[in-house]
VOPAGU-2260 file (C-alpha; in pm, 1 decimal, decimal comma):
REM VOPAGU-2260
SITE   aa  ch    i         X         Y         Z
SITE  UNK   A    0   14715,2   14886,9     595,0
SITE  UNK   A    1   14963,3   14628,8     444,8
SITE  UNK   A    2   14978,0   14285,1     452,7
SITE  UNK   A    3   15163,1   14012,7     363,7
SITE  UNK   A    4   15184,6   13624,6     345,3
SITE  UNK   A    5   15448,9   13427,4     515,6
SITE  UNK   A    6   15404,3   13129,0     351,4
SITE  UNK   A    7   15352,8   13024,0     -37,8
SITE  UNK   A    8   15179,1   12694,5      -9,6
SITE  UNK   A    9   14826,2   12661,0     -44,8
SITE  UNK   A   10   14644,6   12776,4     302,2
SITE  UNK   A   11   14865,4   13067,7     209,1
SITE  UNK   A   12   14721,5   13124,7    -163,6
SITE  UNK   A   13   14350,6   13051,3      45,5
SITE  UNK   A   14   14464,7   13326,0     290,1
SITE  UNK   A   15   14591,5   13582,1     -36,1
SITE  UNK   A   16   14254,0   13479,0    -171,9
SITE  UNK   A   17   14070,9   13594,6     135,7
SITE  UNK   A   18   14223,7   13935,7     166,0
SITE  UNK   A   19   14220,5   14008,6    -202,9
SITE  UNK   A   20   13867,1   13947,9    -152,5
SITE  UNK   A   21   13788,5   14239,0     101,2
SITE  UNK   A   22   14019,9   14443,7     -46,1
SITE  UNK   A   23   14238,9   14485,6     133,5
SITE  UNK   A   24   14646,8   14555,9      82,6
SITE  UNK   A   25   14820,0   14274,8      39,6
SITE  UNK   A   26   15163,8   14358,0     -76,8
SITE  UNK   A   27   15396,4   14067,7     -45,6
SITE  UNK   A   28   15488,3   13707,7       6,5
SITE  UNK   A   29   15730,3   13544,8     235,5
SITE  UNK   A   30   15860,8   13229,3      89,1
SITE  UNK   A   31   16270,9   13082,8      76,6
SITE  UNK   A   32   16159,9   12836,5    -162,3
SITE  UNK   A   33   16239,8   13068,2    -485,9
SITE  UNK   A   34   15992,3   12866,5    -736,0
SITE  UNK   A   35   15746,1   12850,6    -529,6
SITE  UNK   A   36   15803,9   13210,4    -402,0
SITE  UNK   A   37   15782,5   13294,1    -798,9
SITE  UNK   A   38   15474,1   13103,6    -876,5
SITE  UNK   A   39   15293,5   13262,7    -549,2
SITE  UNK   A   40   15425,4   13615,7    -682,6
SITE  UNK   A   41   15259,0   13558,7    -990,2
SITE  UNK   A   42   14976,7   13394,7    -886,9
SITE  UNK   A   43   14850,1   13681,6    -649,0
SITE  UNK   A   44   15023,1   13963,3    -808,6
SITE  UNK   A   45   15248,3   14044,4    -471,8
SITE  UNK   A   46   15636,4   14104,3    -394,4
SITE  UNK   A   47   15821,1   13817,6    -306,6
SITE  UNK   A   48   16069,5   13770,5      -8,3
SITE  UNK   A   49   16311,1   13490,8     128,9
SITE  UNK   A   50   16236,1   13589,7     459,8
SITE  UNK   A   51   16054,8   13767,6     684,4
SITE  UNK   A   52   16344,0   14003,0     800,9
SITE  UNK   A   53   16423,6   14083,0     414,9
SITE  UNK   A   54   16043,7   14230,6     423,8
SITE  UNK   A   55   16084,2   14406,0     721,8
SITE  UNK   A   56   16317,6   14582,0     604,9
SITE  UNK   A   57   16213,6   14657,8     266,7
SITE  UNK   A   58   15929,6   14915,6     135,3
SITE  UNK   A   59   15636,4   14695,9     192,2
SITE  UNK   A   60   15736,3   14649,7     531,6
SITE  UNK   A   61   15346,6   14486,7     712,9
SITE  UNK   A   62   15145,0   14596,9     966,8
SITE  UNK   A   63   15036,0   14305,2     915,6
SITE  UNK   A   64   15086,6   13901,8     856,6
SITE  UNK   A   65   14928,1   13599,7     791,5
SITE  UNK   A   66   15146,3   13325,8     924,8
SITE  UNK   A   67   15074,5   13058,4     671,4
SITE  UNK   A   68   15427,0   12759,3     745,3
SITE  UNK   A   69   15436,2   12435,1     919,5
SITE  UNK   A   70   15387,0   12445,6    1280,1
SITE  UNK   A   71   15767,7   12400,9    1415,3
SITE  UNK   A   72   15817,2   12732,9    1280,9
SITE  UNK   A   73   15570,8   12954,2    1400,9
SITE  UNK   A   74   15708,0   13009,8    1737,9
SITE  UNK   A   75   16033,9   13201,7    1575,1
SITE  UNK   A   76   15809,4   13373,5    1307,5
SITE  UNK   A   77   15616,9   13514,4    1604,0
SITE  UNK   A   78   15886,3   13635,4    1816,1
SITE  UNK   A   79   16072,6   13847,6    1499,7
SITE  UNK   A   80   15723,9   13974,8    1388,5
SITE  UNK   A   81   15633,4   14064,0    1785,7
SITE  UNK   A   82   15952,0   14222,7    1769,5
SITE  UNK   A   83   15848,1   14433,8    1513,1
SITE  UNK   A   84   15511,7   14538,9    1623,6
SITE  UNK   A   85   15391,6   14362,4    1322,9
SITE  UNK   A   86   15017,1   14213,4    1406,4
SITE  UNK   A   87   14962,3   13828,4    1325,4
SITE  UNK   A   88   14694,7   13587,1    1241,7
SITE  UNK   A   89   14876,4   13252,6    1282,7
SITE  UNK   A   90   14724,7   12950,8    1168,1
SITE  UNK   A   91   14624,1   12673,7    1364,5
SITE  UNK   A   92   14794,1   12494,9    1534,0
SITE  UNK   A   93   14942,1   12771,2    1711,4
SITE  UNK   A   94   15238,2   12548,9    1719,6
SITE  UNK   A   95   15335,6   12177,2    1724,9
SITE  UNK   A   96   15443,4   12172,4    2089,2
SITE  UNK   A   97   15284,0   12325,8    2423,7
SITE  UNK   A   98   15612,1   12450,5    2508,0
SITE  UNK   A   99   15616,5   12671,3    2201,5
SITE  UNK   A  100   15197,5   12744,7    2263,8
SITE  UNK   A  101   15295,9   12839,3    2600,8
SITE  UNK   A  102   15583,1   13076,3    2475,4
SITE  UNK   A  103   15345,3   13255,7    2201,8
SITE  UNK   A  104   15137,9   13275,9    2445,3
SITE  UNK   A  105   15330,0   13486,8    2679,0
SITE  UNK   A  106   15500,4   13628,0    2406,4
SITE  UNK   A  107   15231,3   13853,9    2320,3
SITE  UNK   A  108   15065,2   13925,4    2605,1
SITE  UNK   A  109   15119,6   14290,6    2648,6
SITE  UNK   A  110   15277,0   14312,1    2339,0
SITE  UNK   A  111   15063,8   14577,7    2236,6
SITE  UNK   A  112   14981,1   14380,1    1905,5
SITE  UNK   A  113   14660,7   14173,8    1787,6
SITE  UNK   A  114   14745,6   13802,7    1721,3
SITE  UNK   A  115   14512,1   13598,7    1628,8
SITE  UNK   A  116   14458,2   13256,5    1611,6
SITE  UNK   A  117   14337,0   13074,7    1266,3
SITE  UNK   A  118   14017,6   12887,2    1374,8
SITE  UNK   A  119   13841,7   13014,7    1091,6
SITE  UNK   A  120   13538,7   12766,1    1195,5
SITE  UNK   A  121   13420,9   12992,0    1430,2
SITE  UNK   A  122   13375,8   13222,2    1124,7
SITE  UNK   A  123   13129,3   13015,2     923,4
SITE  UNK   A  124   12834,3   13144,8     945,6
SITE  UNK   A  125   12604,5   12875,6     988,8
SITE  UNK   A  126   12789,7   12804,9    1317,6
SITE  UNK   A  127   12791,5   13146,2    1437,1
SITE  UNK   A  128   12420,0   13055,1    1409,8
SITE  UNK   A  129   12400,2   12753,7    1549,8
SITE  UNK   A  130   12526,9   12963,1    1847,6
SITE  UNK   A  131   12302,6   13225,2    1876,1
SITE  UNK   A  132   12002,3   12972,1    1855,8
SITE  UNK   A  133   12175,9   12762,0    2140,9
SITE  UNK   A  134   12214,1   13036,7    2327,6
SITE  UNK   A  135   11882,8   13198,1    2265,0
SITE  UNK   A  136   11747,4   12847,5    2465,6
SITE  UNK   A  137   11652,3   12700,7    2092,3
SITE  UNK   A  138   11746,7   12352,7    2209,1
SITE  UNK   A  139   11702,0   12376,7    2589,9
SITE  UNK   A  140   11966,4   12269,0    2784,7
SITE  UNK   A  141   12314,7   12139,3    2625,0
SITE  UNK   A  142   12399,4   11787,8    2631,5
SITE  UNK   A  143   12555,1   11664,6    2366,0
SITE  UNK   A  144   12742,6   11744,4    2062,8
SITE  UNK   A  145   12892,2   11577,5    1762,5
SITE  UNK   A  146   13144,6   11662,1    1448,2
SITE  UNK   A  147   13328,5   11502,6    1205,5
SITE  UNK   A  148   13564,9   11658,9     994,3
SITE  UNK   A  149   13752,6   11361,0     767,9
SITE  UNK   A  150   13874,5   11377,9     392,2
SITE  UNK   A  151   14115,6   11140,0     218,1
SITE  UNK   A  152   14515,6   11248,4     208,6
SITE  UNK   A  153   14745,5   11040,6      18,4
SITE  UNK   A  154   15098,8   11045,6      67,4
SITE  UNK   A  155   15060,4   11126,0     436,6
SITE  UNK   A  156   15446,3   10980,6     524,6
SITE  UNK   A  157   15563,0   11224,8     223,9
SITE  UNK   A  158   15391,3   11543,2     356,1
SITE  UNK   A  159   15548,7   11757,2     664,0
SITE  UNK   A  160   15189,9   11714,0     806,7
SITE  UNK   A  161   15312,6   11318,3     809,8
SITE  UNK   A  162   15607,7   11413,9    1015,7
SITE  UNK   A  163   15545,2   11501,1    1404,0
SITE  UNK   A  164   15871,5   11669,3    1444,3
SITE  UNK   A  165   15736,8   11943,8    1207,1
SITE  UNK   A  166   15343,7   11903,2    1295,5
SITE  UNK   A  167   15359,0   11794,9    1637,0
SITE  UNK   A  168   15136,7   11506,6    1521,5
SITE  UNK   A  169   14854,4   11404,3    1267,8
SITE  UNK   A  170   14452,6   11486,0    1218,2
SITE  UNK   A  171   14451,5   11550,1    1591,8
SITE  UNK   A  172   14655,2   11830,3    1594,5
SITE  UNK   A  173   14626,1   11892,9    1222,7
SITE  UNK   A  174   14241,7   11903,9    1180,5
SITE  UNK   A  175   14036,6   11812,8    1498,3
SITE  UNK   A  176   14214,3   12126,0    1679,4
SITE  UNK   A  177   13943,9   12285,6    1500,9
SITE  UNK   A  178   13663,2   12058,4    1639,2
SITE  UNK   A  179   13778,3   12100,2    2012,8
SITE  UNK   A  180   13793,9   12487,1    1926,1
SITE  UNK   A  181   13357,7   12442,4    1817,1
SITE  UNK   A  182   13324,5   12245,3    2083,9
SITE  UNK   A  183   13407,7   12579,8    2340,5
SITE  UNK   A  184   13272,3   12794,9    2107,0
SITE  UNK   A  185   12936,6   12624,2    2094,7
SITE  UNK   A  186   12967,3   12477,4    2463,6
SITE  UNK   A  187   13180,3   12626,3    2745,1
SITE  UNK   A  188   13541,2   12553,6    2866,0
SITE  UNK   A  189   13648,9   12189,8    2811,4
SITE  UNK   A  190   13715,0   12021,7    3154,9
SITE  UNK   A  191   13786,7   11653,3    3031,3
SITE  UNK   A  192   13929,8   11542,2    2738,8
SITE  UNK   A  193   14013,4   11168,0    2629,2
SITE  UNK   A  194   14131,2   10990,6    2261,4
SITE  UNK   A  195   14198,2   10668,9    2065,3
SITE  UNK   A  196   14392,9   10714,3    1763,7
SITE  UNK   A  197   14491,3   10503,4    1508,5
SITE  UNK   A  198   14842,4   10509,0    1308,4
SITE  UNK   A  199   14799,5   10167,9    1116,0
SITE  UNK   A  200   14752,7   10166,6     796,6
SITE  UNK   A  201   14752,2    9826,8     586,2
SITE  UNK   A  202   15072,5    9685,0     672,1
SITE  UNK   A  203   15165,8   10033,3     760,1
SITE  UNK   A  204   15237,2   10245,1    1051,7
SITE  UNK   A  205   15262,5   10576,9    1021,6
SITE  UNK   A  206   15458,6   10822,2    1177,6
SITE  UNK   A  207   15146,0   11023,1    1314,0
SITE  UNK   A  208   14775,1   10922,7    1372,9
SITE  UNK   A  209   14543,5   10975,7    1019,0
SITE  UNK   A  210   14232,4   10838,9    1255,6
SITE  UNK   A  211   14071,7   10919,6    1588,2
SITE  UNK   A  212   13779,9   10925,7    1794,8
SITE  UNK   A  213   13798,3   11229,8    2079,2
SITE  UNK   A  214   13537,7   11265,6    2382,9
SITE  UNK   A  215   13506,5   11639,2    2569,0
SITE  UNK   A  216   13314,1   11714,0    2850,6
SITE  UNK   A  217   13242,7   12122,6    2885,8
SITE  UNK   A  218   13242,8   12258,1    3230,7
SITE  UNK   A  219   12845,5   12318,1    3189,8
SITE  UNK   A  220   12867,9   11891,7    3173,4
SITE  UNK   A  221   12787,1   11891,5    2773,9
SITE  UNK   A  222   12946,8   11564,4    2660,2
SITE  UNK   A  223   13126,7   11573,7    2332,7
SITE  UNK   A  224   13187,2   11321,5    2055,0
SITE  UNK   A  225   13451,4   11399,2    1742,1
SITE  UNK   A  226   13534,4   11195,2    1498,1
SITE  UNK   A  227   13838,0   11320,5    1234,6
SITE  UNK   A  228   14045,2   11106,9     994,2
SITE  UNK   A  229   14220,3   11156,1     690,1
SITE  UNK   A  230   14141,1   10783,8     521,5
SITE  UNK   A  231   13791,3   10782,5     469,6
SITE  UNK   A  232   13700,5   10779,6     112,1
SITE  UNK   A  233   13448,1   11049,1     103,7
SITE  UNK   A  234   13498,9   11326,9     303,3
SITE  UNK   A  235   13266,2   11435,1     575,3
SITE  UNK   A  236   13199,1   11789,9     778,4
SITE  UNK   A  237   12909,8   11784,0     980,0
SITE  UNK   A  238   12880,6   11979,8    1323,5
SITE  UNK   A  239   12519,9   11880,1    1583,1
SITE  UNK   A  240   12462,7   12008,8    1909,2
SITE  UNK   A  241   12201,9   11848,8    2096,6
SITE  UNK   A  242   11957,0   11955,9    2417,6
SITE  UNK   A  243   11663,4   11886,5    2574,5
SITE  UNK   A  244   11440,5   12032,3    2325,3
SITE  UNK   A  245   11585,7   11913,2    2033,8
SITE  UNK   A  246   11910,6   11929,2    1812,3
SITE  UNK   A  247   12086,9   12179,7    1550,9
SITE  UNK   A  248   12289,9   12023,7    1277,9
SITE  UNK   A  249   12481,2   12187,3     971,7
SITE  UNK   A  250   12603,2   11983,1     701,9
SITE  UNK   A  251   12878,1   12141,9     532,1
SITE  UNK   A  252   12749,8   12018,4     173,5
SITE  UNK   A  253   12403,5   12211,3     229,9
SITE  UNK   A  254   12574,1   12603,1     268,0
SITE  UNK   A  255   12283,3   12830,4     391,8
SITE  UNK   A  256   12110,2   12530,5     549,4
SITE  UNK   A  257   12047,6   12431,2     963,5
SITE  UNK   A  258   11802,7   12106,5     996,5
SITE  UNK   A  259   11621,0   12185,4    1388,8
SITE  UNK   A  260   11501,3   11824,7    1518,7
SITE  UNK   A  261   11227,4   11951,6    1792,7
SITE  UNK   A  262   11166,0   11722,4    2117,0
SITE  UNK   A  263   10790,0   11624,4    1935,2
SITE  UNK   A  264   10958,7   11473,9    1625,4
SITE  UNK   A  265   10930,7   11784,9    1384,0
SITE  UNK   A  266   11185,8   11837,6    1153,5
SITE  UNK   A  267   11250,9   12211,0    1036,2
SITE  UNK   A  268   11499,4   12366,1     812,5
SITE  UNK   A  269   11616,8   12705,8     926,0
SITE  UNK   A  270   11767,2   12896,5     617,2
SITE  UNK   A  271   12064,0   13095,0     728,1
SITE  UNK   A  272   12291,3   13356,0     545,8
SITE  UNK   A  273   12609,6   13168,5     431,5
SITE  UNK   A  274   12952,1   13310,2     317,6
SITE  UNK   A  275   13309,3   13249,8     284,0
SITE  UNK   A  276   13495,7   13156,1     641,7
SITE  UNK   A  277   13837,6   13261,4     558,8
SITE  UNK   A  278   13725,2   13596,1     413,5
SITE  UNK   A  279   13553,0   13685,1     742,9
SITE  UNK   A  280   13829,0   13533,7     957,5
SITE  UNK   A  281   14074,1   13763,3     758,6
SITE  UNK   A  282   13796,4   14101,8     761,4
SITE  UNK   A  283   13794,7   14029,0    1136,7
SITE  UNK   A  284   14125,5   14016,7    1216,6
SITE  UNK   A  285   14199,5   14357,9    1030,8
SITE  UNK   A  286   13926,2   14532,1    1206,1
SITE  UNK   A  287   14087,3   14412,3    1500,1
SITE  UNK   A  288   14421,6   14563,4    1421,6
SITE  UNK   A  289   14219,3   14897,2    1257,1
SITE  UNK   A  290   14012,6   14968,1    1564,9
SITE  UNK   A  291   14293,5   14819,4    1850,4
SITE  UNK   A  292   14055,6   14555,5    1932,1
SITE  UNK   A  293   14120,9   14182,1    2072,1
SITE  UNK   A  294   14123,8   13888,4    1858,1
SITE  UNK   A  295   13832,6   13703,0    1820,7
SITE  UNK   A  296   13990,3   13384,0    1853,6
SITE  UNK   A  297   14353,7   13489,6    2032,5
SITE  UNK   A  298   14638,7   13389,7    2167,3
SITE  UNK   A  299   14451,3   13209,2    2442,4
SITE  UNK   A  300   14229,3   12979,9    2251,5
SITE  UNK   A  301   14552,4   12896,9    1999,0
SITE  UNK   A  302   14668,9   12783,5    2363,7
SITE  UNK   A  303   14362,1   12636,2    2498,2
SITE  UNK   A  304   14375,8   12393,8    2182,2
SITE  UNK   A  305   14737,4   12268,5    2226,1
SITE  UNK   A  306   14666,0   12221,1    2566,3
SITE  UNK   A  307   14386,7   11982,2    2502,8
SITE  UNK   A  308   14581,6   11850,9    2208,6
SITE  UNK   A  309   14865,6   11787,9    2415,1
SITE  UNK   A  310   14666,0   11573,2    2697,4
SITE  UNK   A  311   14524,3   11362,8    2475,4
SITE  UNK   A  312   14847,8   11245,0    2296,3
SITE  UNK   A  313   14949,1   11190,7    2646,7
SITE  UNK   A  314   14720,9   10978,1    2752,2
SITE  UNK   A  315   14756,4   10798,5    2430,8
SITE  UNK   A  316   15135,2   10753,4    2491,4
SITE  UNK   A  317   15059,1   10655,9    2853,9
SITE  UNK   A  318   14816,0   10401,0    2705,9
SITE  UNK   A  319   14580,5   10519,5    3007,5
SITE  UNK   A  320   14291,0   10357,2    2797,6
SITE  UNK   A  321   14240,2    9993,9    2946,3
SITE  UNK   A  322   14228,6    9748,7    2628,7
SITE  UNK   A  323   13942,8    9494,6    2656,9
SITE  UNK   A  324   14093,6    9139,2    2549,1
SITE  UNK   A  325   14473,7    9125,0    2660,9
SITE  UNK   A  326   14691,5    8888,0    2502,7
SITE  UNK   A  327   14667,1    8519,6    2611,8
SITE  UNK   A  328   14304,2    8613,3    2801,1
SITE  UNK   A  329   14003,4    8440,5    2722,0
């Protein structure tokens, strides 16, 4: 099976690194920036091409791609690679409007391809655990759950992930899209979603939010807390999901590792196998295509997340969120 990169930045060298690591074909590079397209080349020992329609029509024509660009232009990648019966694992966010989630979306339904949908979160393993224990009744009923995911980016205004036009808006859509995606994978179906954001910085404001605080409530009434920012000066990944007889955290620093919190006070650590996320995100998605089976994470959750996404910078814009002290008020 061959596969390519569309893409030569670096989730697309993380993506080449994945597939390289399973072994699998990977053949070429899609890049119109011609350094980078030559440093990529190099790097990963692959063909390089300005654009996707050169490789289609060239030798190492894909079955299949990783869609590895800014946001604003996976909607057009999609429909030429659809169009070619070329499968896809698109990273998140499927794109940086609904209207272009919604189009993928329909886009592909029926299409008789697999696309997939780059949450590779739901691919680390000591989630995938934390799921079977929840839903082996480890922690008795569901109630709450917490995750942070911050780092520190500087030179966010520089960066196309600074510019909503081309990301359809900051860590919200950039980095807690993942969060809300562990929240249904760990919880249910997200029935309520609310934010407060944050695009001030010093004497700043930025173009797109680098803070936020987001609250979900699942349809099974779990209430959610996630906390994502880009300006904290050491960077934090920690996922808990809490019940009624006890809770289940992972903190990313401590691979291999899941600290149980029983309802008498006990503290356990459960030791877990570990392993790379983006190497089984990229094995799944070609076993997928191999054996003509759905995505994992599909078409629908890339949608799903947008759609939450989407409501939340709405309500933000709509300033639906009462302030407490108003101007001129005691």
């Amino acid at each position: 099976m061959k596969v390519a990169i569309i893409g030569g930045g670096g989730i697309g060298s993380t993506h080449a690194n994945a597939y390289r690591s399973i072994g699998a074909n990977l053949l070429a590079v899609v890049e119109p920036l011609a350094a980078s397209a030559e440093d990529f080349a190099k790097m990963h020992g692959v063909a390089a091409y300005s654009s996707l329609s050169e490789l289609i029509s060239s030798k190492d024509r894909p079955d299949a791609i990783s869609i590895c660009t800014p946001p604003f232009t996976h909607r057009e990648l999609v429909e030429e690679a659809v169009a070619a019966g070329i499968n896809i694992l698109c990273e998140k966010p499927m794109a940086h409007t609904l209207e272009d989630a919604e189009a993928i979306y329909v886009l592909t339904q029926g299409s008789g391809i697999v696309f997939a949908t780059g949450y590779c979160q739901r691919f680390q393993p000591e989630l995938e655990s934390i799921q079977e224990l929840v839903a082996g009744g480890k922690i008795g009923e569901v109630r709450t759950f917490y995750n942070s995911y911050s780092s520190h980016q500087d030179g966010i205004e520089n960066r196309w992930f600074g510019r909503k036009e081309l990301a359809g808006g900051g860590v919200i859509i950039d980095t807690a899209i993942h969060s809300i995606d562990v929240f249904r994978y760990l919880c249910g179906e997200i029935i309520a979603a609310s934010g407060t954001m944050s695009t001030v910085l010093g004497e700043s404001d930025l173009a797109v939010e680098h803070t936020a605080t987001i609250g979900l409530r699942s349809i099974s009434d779990v209430i959610g807390t996630i906390d994502c920012s880009w300006k904290l000066p050491n960077g934090t990944s920690t996922v808990s999901v809490g019940g009624s007889a006890g809770r289940l955290t992972f903190d990313y620093d401590k691979e291999g590792e899941i600290v149980f919190e029983s309802a008498d006070g006990s503290v356990d650590t459960i030791h877990v196998p570990t392993g790379d996320r983006f190497a089984r995100e990229v094995e799944a998605f070609l076993e997928s295509v191999r054996y003509g089976l759905p995505a994992r994470t599909g078409a629908f959750d890339g949608l799903v997340g947008l759609t939450v996404v989407d409501a939340i910078y709405r309500m933000h814009e709509a300033n639906t969120i009462s302030p407490l002290l108003r101007s001129g008020n005691a």
